[in-house]
N, C-alpha and C positions, 0 to 999 in steps of 0.2 A: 675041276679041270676044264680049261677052255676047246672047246671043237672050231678047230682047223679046217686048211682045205688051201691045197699048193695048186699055183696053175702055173705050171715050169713047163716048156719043152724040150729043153735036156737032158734026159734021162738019169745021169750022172750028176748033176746040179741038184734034182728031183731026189734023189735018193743020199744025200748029202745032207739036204734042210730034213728030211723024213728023220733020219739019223740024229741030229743034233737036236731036233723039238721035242723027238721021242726021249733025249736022257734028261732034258729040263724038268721032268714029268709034270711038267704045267698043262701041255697040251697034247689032246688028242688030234693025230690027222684023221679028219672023216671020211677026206676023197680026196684028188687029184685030176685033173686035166691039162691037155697041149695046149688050146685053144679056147678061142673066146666062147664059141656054140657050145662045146659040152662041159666048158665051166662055168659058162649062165645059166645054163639047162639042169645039172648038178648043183649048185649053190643055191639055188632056187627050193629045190628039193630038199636039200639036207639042212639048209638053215645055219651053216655055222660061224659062230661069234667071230672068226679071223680069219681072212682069208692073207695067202705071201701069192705075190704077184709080180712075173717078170716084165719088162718091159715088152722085150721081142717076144713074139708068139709065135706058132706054127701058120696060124691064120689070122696074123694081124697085130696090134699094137695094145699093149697093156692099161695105158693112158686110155683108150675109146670103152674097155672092158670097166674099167675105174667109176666111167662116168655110168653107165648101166648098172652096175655095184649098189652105187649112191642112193639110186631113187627105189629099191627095195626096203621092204618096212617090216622089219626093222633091216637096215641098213652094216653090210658088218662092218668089223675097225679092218682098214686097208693097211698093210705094209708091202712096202714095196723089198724086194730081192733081185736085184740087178747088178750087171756091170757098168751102167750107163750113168755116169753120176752129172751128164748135165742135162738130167729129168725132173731133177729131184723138186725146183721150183714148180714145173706144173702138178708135181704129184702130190705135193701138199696144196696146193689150188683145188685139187680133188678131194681132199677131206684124207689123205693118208695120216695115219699116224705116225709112223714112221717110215725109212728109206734104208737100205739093208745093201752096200756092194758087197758083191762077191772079189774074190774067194770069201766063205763065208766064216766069220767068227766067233766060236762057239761064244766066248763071253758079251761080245756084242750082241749075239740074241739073246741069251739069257737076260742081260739090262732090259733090253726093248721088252720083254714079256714082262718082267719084274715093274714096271715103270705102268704097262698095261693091267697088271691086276690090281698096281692101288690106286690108280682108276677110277676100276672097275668096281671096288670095294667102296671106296667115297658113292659111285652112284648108285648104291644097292635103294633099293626103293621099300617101303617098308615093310612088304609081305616077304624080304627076304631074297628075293629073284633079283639077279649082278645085273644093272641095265645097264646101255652100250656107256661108253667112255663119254662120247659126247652128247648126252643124254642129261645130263646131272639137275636136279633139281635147285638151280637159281633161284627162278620166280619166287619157288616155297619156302627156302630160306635168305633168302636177300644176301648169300655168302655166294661167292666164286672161288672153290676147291683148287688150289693146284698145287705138283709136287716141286718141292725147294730143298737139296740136298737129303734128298728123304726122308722131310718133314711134308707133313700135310698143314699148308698156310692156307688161311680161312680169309678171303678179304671182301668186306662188304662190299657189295657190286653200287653204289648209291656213293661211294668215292671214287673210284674210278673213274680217273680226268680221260685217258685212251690209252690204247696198247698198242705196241708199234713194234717194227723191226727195226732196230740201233745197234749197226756195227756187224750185223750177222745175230744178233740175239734178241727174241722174243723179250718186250719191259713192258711190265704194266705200270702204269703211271697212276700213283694218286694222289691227293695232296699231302698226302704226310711222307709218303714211302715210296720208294721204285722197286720192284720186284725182277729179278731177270730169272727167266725160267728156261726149260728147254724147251716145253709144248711150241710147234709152230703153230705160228697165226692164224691158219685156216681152222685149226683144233680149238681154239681158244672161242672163235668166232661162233661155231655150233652149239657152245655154252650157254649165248647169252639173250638176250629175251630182246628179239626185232626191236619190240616197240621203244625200247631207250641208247642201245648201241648200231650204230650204222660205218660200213666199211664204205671210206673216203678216198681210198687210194691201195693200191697194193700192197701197201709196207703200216699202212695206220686204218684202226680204228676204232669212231669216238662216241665216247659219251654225252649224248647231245645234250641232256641238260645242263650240262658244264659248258658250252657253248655259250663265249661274251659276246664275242664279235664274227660277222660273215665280212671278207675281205675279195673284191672283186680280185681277179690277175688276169694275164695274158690268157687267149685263144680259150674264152670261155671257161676259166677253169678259176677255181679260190683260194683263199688262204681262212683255216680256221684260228679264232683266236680263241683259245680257252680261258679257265675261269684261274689258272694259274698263269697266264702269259705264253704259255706253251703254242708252238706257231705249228698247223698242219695242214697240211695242201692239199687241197681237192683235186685228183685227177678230173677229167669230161667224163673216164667211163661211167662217173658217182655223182656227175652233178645231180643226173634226174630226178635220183633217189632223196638224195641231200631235199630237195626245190619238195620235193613231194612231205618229206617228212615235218620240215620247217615251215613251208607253205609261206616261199618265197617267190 
């Protein structure tokens, strides 16, 4: 069972998710807090694998609490529980797993925790201990786990041409196959091992060793050509990285 930990400040919303995590019997809630000080100060202490996180707080914005979340180690899996659904792009920018509007729906969490334990079960490490979601052991098997209508597909990470957002849905692109999953992009990204994949742009990113062509464009920014024809833009935010890892 995974340990929880709500930082809601409505009391009535608060006692709502309490309600509905408690009949999934997935999860334990270990604590609760209004605000960002005694939900840093608490989650710090209790250590637990999932924190639901609203947007508005009593003291402040849930997005600024995300990013402090993040750099704890281990770091837990963020879901967001909001009414605010044009957040949802910077909250996966934050490494969330998921995004949760309210009113809230019992079977809609239940998916999002069901989707988070096989996971978590893929990243178990071999003394047995669930490590975090985005955690999984790539490097050690040259596989990248993800779920495909609740199958667990196994795709060597050494095919993988890039992964992108098309149309509103996360694709991993390889030379043989396109995979469309639901993981968002920022989730995908935590997977995979710096030294051979680099984010080029908001919506893409690529496997450099597939990398045919560097394509100058406008106002400092590129076009990649891959090893399948496949064309991807290089934002300015990613040139530097791009220049650094190329050593261009």
């Amino acid at each position: 069972m995974m340990k929880a930990f709500i930082v809601e400040d409505e009391p009535l919303a608060r006692d709502e998710l309490k309600y509905l995590l408690k009949r999934s019997r997935q999860v334990e809630v270990v604590g609760e807090a209004e605000g960002i000080e005694d939900a840093m100060r608490d989650i710090t202490r209790l250590k637990p694998e999932l924190v639901f996180l609203d947007i508005e707080l009593a003291d402040g914005n849930g997005l600024q609490l995300a990013k402090q979340l993040g750099e704890l180690d281990p770091a837990p899996s963020l879901i967001f529980a909001t009414a605010y659904d044009e957040f949802a792009l910077q909250a996966f920018e934050l490494y969330a797993f998921d995004y949760l509007l309210k009113p809230f729906n019992e079977k809609r969490i239940r998916q999002t925790l069901d989707k988070l334990m096989k996971q978590r079960q893929i990243g178990k490490d071999e003394s047995g201990t669930a490590a975090p979601a985005s955690r999984m052991a790539v490097e050690q098997t040259g596989k990248l786990a993800v779920v495909i209508d609740d199958r667990i597909v196994l795709i060597d990470r050494d095919h993988i041409l890039f992964i992108g957002l098309v149309e509103g849905k996360t694709v991993i692109k390889t030379g043989e196959n396109e995979y469309k999953i639901g993981d968002p992009l920022i989730v995908l990204e935590k997977k995979l091992d710096k030294r051979s994949f680099l984010r080029v742009h908001r919506s893409f990113i690529v496997n450099v060793i597939h990398i045919s062509e560097i394509q100058p464009w406008f106002n400092s920014t590129y076009n990649l050509i891959m090893s399948d024809g496949s064309n991807i833009p290089v934002s300015r935010t990613y040139v530097k990285e791009l220049k650094q890892l190329i050593g261009f």
